[in-house]
C-alpha positions in Angstrom: 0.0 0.0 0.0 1.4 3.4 -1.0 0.1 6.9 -0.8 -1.7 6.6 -4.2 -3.2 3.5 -3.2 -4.3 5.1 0.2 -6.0 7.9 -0.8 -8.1 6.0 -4.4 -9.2 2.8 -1.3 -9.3 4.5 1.8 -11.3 2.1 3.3 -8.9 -0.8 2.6 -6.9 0.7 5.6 -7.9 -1.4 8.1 -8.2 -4.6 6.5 -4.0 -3.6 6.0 -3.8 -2.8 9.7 -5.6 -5.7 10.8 -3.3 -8.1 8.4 -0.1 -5.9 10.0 0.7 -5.3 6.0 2.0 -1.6 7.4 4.8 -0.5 9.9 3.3 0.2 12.9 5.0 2.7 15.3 2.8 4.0 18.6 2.8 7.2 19.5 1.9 9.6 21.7 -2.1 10.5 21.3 -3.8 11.8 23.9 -6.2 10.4 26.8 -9.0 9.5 24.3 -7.8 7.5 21.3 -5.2 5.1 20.8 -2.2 6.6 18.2 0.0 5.2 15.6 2.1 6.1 12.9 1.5 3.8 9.8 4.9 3.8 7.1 3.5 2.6 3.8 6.0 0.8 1.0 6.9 4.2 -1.0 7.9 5.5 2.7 5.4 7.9 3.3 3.9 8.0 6.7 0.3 9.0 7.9 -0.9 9.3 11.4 -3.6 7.2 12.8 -5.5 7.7 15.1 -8.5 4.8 16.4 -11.1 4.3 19.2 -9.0 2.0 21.5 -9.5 -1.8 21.7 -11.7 -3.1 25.0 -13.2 0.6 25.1 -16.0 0.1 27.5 -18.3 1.8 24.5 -17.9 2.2 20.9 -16.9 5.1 19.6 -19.9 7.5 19.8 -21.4 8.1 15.9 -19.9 10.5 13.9 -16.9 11.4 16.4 -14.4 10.7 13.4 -16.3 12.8 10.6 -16.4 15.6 12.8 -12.8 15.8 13.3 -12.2 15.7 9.8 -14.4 18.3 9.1 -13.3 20.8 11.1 -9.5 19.9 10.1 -10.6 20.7 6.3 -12.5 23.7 7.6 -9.6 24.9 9.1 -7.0 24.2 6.5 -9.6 25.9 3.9 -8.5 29.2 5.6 -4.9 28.7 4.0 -1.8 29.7 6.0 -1.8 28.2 9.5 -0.5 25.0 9.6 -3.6 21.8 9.6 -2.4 18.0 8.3 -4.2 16.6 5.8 -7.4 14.2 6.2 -6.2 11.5 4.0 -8.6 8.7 5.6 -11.8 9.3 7.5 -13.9 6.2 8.3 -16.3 5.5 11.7 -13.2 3.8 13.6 -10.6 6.2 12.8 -8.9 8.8 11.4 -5.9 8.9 9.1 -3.7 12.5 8.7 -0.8 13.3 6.8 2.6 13.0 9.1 3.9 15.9 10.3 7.4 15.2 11.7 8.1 16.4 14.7 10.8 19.4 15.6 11.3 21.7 18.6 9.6 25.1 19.0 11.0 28.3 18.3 11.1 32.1 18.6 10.6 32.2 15.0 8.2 29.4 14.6 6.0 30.6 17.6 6.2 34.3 15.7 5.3 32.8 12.3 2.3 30.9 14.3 1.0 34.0 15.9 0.5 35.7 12.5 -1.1 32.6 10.8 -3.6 32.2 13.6 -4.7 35.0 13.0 -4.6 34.8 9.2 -7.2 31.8 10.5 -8.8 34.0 12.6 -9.7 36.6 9.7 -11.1 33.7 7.5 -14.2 33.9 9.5 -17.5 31.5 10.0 -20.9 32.5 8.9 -22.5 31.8 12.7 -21.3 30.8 16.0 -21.0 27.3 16.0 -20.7 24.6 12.6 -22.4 22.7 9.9 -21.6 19.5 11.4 -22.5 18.1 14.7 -19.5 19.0 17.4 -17.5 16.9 19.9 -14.8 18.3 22.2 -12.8 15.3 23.8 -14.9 12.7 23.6 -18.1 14.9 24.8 -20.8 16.0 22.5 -20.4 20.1 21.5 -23.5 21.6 20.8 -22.9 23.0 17.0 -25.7 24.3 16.0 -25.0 27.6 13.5 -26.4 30.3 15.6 -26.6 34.4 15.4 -26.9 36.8 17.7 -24.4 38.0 20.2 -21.4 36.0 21.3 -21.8 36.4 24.9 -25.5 34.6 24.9 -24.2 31.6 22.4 -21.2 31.1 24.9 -23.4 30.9 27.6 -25.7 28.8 26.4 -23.9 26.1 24.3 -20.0 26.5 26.0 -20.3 26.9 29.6 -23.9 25.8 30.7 -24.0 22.4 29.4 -20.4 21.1 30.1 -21.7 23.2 33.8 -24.4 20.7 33.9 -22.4 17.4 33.1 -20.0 18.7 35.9 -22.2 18.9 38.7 -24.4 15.7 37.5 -20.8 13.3 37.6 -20.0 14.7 41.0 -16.8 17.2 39.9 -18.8 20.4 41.1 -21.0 20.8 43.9 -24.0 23.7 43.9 -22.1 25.9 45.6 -19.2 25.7 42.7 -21.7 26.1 40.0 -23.5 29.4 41.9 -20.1 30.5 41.3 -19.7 29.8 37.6 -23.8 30.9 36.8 -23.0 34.2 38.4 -20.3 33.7 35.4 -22.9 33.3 33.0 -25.2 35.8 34.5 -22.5 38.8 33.5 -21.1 37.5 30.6 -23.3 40.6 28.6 -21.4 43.4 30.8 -17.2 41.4 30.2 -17.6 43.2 26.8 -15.5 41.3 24.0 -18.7 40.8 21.8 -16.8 40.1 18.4 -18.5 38.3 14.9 -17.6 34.8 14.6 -13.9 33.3 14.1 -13.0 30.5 12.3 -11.3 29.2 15.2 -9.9 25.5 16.4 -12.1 25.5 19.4 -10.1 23.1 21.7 -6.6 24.7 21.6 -4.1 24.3 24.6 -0.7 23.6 24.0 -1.3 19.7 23.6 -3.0 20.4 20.4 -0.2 22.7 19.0 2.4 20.0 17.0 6.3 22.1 16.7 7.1 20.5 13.6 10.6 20.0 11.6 9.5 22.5 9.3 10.2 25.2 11.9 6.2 25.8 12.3 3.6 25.0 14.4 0.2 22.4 13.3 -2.9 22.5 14.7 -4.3 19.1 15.5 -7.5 17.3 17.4 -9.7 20.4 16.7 -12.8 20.9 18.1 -13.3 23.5 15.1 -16.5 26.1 14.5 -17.2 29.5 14.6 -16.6 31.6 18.1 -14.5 34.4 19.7 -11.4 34.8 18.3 -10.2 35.3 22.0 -10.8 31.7 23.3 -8.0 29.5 20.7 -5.6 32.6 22.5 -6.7 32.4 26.2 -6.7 28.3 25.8 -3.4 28.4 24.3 -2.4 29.8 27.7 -3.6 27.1 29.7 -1.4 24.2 31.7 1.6 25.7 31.3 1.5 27.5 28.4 2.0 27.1 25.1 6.0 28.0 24.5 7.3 31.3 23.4 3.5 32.1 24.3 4.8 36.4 24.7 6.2 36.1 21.1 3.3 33.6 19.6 0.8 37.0 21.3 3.5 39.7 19.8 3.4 38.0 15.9 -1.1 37.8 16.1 -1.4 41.4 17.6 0.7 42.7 15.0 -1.3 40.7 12.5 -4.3 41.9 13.9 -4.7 43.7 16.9 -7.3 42.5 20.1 -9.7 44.8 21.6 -9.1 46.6 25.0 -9.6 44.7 27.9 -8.9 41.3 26.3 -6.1 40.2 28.8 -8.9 41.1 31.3 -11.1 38.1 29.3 -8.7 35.4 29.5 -10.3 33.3 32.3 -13.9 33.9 30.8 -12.7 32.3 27.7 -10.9 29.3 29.4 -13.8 28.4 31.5 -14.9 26.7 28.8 -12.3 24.2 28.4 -12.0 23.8 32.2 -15.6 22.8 32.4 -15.0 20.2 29.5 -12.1 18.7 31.9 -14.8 17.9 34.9 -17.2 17.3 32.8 -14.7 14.9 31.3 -12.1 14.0 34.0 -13.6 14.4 37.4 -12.8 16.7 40.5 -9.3 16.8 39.9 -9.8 20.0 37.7 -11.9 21.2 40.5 -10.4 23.7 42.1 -8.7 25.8 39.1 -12.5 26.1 37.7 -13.3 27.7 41.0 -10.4 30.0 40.9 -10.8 30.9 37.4 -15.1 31.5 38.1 -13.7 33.3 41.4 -11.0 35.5 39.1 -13.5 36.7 37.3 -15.7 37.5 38.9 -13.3 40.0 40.5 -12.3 41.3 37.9 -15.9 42.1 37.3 -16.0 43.6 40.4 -12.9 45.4 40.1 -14.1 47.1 36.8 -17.8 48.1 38.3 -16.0 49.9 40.8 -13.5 51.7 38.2 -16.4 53.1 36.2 
């Protein structure tokens, strides 16, 4: 099987994989799916990526097809970095290789401009044509206009909110916190059209390549606030050379006032995914980032 043969019978991949006709070489891939990189016989690689074996569940319908479509929405945009779908089938998802380098001043420079190049290419409504998933949770997609401070509310913080509290990661007296959140989300400011933006973009989902640039991978692509794939990028350390990566994208295309202010607001999101997701363990930084801003809010009431 080469590249050729790949892409013209993309469905034969399996039957290849399960017949071990390909190199197989695991790597790295993330608490959700299992990760390999397949060689083929003219050498070129591809990165798989499958719902893992003796999963207590199948993977949930259509999980696959929306990764792939917001990977070909995002490398529509031209300029930033995005792999190639070459495979997309219900158990997994093929991507061309990208090999893997160290980050750089220049590369996290040359990133901050193409995100934002992204950024500019825009989405007719908050949210997507295609139903969303972020981890392995459902993300409510449905294209939607109005402002962007009553769409975050409603489909990025409440529902992933809900799922927290139902498994047991929040109690009521952590949610009053992040509702109170919700309830001034109208008076942060930051209201902006939508972004075509990755949607799910900490610094695990940011591949340094050999090419001296930065990929996007495992989006959980749509149309939102340009400001959350920044403030995300931020999270668990940080993405590296984060102060240059921020330089390069202002230069590009400078962010309202106030948007350092917004940060937390727009990471809340992915926090809530993590105990919706993971459990009470991510606990306590959403109650210190609910707390933060609601300072912050408080802070600025005062001020004016």
């Amino acid at each position: 099987m080469d590249l050729a043969y790949l892409r013209a019978h993309p469905t034969h991949l399996p039957t290849f994989r399960t017949h071990q006709r390909l190199r197989e070489t695991p790597v790295a891939g993330g608490n959700i799916c299992a990760a390999a990189r397949l060689t083929l016989d003219d050498g070129h690689s591809v990165f798989a990526k499958s719902w893992p074996e003796g999963a207590d569940r199948p993977a949930p319908e259509g999980f696959f097809a929306a990764e792939a479509a917001g990977l070909r929405w995002l490398r529509e945009a031209g300029g930033v970095g995005v792999p190639e779908v070459i495979v997309v089938l219900p158990e997994l998802l093929a991507l061309d290789w990208v090999e893997p380098g160290e980050p750089t001043p220049e590369a996290a420079e040359r990133f901050g401009r193409e995100l934002a190049g992204l950024h500019r290419a825009g989405a007719t409504a908050f949210g997507a044509t295609w139903p969303g998933f972020i981890g392995s949770l459902p993300q409510d997609n449905t294209p939607t206009g109005g402002r962007w401070s009553t769409w975050f509310a409603e489909r990025r913080l409440t529902p992933y909110l809900r799922r927290s509290v139902d498994g047991g990661a929040l109690t009521s007296a952590d949610a009053a916190l992040v509702e109170q959140v919700i309830g001034r989300l109208d008076g942060l400011g930051g209201d902006e059209p939508p972004a075509r933006i990755h949607g799910d973009l900490w610094p695990g989902n940011v591949l340094w390549g050999a090419d001296d640039r930065a990929w996007l991978v495992d989006p959980a692509a749509h149309g939102g606030h340009r400001e959350t794939d920044l403030a995300q990028l931020a999270l668990f350390g940080g993405v590296p050379h984060l102060d240059r990566v921020l330089a390069a994208y202002q230069e590009s295309w400078p962010l309202p006032d106030g948007w350092r202010d917004r940060v937390p607001v727009h990471q809340l999101h992915l926090l809530l995914v993590h105990t919706a997701l993971f459990g009470v363990s991510f606990r306590d930084v959403v109650v210190q980032t609910a707390r933060g801003v609601l300072s912050r809010a408080e802070r600025a009431t005062v001020d004016r």
